[in-house]
N, CA, C and O atoms as a GROMACS GRO file, in nm:
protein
  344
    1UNK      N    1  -1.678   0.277   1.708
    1UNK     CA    2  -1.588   0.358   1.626
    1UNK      C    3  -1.614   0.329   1.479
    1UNK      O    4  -1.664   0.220   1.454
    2UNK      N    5  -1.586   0.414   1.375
    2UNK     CA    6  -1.613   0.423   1.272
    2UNK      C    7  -1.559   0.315   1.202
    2UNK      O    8  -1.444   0.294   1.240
    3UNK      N    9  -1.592   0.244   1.120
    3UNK     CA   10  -1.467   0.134   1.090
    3UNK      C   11  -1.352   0.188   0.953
    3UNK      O   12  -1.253   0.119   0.930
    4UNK      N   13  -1.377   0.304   0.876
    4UNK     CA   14  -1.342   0.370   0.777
    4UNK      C   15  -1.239   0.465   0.870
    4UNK      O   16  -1.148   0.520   0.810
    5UNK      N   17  -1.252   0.487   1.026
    5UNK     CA   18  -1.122   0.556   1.058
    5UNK      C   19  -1.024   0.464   1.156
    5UNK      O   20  -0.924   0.504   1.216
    6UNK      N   21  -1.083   0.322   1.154
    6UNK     CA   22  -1.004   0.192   1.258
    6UNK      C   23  -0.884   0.209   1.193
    6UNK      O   24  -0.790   0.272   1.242
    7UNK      N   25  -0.882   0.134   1.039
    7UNK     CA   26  -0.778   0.107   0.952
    7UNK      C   27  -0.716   0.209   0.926
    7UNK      O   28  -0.758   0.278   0.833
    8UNK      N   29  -0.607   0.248   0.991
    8UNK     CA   30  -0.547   0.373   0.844
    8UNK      C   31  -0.449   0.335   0.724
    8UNK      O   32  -0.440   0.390   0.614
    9UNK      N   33  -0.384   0.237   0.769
    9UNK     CA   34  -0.292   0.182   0.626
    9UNK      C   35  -0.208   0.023   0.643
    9UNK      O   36  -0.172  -0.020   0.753
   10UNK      N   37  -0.192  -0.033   0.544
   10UNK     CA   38  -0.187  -0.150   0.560
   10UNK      C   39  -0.029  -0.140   0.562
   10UNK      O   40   0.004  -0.028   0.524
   11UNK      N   41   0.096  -0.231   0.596
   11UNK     CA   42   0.214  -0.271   0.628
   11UNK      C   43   0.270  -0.340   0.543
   11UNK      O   44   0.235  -0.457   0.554
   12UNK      N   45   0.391  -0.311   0.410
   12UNK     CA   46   0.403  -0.398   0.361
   12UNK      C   47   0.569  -0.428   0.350
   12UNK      O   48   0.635  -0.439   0.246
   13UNK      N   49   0.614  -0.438   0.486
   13UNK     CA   50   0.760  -0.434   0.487
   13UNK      C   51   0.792  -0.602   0.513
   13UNK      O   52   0.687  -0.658   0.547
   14UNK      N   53   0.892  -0.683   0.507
   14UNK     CA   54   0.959  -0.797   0.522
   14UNK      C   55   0.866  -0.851   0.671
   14UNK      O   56   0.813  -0.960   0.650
   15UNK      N   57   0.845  -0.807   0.783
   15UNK     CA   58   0.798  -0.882   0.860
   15UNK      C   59   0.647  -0.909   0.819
   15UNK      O   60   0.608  -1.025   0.828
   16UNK      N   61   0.556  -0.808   0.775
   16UNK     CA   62   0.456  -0.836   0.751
   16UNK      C   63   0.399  -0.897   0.659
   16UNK      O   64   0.276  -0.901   0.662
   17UNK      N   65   0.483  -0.975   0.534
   17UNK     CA   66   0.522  -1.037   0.392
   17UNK      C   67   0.519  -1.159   0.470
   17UNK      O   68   0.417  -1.227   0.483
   18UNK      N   69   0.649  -1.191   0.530
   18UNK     CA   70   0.634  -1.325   0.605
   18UNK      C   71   0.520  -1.323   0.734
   18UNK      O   72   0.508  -1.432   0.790
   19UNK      N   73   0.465  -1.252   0.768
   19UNK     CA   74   0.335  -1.353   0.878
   19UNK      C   75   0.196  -1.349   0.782
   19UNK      O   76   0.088  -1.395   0.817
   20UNK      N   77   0.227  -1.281   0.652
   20UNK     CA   78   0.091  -1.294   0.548
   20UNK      C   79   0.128  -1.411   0.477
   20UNK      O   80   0.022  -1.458   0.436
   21UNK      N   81   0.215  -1.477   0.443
   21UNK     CA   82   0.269  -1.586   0.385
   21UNK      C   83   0.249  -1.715   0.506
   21UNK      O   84   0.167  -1.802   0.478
   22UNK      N   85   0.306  -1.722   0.606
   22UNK     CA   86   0.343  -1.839   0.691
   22UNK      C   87   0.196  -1.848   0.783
   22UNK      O   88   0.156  -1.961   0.808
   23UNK      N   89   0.135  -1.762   0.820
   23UNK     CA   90   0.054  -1.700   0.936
   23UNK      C   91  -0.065  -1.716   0.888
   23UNK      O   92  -0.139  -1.803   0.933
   24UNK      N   93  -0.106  -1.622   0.774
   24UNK     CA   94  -0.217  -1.578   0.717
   24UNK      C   95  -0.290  -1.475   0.762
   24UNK      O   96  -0.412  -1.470   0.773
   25UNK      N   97  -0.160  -1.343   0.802
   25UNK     CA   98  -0.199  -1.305   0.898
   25UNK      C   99  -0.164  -1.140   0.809
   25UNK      O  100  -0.074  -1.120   0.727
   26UNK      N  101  -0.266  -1.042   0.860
   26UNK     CA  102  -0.243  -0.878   0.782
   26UNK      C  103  -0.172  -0.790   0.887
   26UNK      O  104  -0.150  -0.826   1.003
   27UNK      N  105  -0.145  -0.691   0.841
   27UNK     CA  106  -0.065  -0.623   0.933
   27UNK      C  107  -0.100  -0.481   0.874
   27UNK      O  108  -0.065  -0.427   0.770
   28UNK      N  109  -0.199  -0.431   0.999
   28UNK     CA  110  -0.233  -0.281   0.951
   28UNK      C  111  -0.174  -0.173   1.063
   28UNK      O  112  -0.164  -0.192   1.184
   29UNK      N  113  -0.150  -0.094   1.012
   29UNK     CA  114  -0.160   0.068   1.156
   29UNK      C  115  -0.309   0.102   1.124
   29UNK      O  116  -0.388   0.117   1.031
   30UNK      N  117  -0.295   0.105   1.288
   30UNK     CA  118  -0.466   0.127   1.318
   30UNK      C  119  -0.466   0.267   1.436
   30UNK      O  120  -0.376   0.292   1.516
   31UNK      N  121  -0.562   0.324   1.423
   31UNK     CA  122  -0.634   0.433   1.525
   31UNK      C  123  -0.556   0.376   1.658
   31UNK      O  124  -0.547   0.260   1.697
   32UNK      N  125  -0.509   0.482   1.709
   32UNK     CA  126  -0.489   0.474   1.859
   32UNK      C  127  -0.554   0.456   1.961
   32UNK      O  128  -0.531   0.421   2.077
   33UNK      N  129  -0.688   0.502   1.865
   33UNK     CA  130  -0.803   0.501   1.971
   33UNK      C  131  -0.887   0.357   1.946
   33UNK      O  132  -0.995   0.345   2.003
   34UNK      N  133  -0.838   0.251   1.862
   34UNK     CA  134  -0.917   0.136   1.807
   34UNK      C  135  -0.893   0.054   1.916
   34UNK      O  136  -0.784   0.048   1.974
   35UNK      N  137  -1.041  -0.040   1.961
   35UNK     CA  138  -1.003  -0.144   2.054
   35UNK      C  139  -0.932  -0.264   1.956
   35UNK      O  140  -0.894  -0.243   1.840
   36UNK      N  141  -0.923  -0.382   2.022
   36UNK     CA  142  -0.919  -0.527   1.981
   36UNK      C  143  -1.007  -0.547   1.852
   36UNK      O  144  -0.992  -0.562   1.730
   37UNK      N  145  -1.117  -0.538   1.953
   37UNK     CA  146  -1.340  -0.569   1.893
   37UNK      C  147  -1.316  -0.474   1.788
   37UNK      O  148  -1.313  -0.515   1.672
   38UNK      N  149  -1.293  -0.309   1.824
   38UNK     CA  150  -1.280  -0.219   1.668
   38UNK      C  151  -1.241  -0.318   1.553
   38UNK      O  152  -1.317  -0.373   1.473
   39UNK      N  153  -1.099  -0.327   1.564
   39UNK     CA  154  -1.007  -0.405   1.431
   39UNK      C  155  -1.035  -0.486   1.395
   39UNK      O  156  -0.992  -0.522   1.286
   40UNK      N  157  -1.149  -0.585   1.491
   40UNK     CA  158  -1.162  -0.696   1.446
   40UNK      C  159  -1.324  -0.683   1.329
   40UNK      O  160  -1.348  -0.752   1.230
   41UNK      N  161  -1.400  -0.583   1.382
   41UNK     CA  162  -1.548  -0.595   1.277
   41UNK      C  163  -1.514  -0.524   1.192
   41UNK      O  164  -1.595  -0.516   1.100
   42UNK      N  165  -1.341  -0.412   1.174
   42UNK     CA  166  -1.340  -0.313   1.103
   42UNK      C  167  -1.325  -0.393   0.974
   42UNK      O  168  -1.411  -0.392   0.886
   43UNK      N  169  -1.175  -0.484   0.966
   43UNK     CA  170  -1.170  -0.615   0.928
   43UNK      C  171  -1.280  -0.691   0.849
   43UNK      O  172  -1.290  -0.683   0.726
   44UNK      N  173  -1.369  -0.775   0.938
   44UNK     CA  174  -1.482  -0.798   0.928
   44UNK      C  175  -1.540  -0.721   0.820
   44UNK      O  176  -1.515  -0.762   0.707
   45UNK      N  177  -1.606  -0.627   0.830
   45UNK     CA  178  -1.681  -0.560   0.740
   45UNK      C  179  -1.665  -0.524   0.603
   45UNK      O  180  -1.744  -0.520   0.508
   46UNK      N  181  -1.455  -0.482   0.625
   46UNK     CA  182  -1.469  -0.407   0.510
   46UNK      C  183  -1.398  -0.491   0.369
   46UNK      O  184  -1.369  -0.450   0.256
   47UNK      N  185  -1.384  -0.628   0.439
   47UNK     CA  186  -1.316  -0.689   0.351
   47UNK      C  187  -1.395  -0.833   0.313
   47UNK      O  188  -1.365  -0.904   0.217
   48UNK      N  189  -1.529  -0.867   0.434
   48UNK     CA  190  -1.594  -0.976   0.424
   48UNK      C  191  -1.523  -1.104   0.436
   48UNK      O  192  -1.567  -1.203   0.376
   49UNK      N  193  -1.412  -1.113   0.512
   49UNK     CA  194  -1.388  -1.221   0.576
   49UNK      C  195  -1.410  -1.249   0.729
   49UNK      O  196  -1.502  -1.193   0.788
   50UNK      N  197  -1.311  -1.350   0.804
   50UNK     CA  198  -1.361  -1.428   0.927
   50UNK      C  199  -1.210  -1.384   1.023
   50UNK      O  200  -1.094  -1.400   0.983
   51UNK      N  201  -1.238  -1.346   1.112
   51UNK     CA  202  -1.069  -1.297   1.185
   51UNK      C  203  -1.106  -1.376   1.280
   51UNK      O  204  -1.216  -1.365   1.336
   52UNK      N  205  -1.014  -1.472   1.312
   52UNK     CA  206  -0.949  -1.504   1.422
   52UNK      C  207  -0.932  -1.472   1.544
   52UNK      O  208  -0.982  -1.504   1.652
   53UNK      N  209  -0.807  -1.361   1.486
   53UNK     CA  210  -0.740  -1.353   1.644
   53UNK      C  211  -0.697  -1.185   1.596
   53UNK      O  212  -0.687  -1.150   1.478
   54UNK      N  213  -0.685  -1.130   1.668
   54UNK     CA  214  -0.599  -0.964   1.663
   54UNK      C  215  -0.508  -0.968   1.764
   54UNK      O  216  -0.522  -1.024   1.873
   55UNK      N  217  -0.395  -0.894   1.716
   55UNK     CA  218  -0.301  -0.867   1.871
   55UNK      C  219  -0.268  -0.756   1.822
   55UNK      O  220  -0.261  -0.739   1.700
   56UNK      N  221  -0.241  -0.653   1.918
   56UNK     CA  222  -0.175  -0.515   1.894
   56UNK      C  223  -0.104  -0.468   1.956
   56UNK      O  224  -0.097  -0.530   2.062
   57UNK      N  225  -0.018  -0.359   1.952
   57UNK     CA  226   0.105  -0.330   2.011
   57UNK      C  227   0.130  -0.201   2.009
   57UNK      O  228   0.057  -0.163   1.918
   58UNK      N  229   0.197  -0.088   2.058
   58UNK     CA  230   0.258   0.030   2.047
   58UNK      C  231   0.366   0.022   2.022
   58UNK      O  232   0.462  -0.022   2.083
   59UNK      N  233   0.342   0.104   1.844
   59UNK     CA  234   0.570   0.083   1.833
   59UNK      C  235   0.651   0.213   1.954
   59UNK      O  236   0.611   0.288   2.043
   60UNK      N  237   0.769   0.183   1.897
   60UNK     CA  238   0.847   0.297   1.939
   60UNK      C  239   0.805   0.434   1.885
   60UNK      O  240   0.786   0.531   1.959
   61UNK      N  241   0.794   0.434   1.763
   61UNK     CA  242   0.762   0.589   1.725
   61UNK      C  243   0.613   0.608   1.734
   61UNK      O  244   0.566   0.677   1.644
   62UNK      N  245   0.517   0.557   1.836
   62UNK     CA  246   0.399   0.570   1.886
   62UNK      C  247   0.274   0.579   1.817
   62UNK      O  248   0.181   0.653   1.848
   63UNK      N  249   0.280   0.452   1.668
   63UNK     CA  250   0.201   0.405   1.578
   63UNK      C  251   0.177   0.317   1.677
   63UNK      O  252   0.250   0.292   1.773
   64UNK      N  253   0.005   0.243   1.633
   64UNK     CA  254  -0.035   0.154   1.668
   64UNK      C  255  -0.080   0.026   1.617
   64UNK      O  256  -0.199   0.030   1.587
   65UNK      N  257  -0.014  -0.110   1.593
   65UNK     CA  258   0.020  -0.186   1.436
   65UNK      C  259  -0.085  -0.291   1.551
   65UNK      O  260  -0.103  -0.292   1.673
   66UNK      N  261  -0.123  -0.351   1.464
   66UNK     CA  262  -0.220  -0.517   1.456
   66UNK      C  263  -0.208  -0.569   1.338
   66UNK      O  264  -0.208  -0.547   1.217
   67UNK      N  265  -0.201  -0.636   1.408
   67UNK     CA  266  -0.199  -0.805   1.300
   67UNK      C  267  -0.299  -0.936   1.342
   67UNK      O  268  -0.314  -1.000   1.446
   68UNK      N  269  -0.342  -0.942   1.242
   68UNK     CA  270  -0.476  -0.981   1.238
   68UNK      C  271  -0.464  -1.121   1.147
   68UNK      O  272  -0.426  -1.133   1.030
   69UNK      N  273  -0.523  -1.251   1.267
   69UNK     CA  274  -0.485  -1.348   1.180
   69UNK      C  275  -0.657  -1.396   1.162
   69UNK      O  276  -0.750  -1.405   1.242
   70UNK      N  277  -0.647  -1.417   1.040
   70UNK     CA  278  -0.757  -1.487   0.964
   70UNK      C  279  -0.787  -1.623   0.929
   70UNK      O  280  -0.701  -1.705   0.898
   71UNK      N  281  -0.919  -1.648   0.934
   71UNK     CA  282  -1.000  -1.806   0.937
   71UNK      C  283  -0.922  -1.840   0.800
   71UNK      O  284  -0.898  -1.765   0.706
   72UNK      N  285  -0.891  -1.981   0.816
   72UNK     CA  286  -0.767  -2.054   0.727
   72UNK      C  287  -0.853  -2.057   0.570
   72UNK      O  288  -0.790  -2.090   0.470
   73UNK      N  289  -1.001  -2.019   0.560
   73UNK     CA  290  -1.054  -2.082   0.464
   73UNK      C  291  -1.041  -1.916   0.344
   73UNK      O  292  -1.069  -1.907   0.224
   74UNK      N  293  -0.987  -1.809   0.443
   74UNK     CA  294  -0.955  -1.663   0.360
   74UNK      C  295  -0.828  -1.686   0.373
   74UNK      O  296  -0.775  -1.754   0.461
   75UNK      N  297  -0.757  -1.608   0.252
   75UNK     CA  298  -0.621  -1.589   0.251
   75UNK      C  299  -0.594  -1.440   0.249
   75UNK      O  300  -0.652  -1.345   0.195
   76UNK      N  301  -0.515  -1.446   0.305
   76UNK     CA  302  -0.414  -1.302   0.375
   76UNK      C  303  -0.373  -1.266   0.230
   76UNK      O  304  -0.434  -1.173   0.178
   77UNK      N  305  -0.262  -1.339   0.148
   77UNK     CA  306  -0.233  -1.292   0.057
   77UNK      C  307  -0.382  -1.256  -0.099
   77UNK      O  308  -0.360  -1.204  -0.208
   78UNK      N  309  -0.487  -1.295  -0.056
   78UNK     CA  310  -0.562  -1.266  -0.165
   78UNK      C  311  -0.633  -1.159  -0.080
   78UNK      O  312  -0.754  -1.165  -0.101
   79UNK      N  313  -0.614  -1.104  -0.030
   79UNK     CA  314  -0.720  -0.981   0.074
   79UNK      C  315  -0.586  -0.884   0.022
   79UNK      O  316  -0.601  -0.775  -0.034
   80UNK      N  317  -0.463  -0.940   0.050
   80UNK     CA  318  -0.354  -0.814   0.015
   80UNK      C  319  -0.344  -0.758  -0.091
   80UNK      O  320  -0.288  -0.648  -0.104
   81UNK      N  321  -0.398  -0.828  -0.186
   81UNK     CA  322  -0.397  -0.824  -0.346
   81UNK      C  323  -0.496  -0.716  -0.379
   81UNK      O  324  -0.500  -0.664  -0.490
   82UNK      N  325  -0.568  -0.687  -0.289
   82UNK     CA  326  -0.684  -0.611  -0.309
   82UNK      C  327  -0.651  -0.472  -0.280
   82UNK      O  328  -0.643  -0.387  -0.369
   83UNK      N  329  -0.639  -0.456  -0.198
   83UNK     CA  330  -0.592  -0.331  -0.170
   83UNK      C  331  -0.438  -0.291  -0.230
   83UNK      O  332  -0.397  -0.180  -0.196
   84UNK      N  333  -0.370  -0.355  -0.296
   84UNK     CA  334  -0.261  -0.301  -0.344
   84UNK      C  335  -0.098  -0.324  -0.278
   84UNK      O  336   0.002  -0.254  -0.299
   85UNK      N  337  -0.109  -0.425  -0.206
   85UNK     CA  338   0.005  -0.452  -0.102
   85UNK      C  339   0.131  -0.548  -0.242
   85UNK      O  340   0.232  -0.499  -0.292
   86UNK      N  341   0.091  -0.645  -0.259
   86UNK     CA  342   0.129  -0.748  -0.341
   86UNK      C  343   0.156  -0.673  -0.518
   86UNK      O  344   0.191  -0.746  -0.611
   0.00000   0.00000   0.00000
């Protein structure tokens, strides 16, 4: 999958503030159609860090959110800074 249509927008409400703070962890809505592996090289690629771990979920209103925790030696909050979250 494309990695420019994995990501569609990054999360920047109170839960996703605290697991980018405590966690080191991002919180994007992603493609419905994105695997695990997608989010994780989409990640990977487009930001040039090291991911961890991904977990994903189906909300209620049938977005599809991951959160993506990252190698301790990148920070969540300096990747957020980049794109405009912070």
């Amino acid at each position: 999958m494309d990695q420019y249509k994995v990501l569609l927008y990054p999360l920047m409400g109170e839960k996703a503030t605290l697991l980018r703070e405590k966690e080191n962890k991002l919180t994007f809505i992603v493609s419905r159609d994105a695997t695990i592996k997608d989010v994780k090289e989409a990640v990977e690629a487009l930001y040039k860090v090291k991911v961890v771990g991904v977990n994903t979920m189906v909300t209620s209103k049938g977005l599809k959110k991951a959160h993506i925790r990252l190698d301790p030696k990148h920070s969540a909050e300096e990747i957020a800074s980049h794109f405009g979250v912070l």
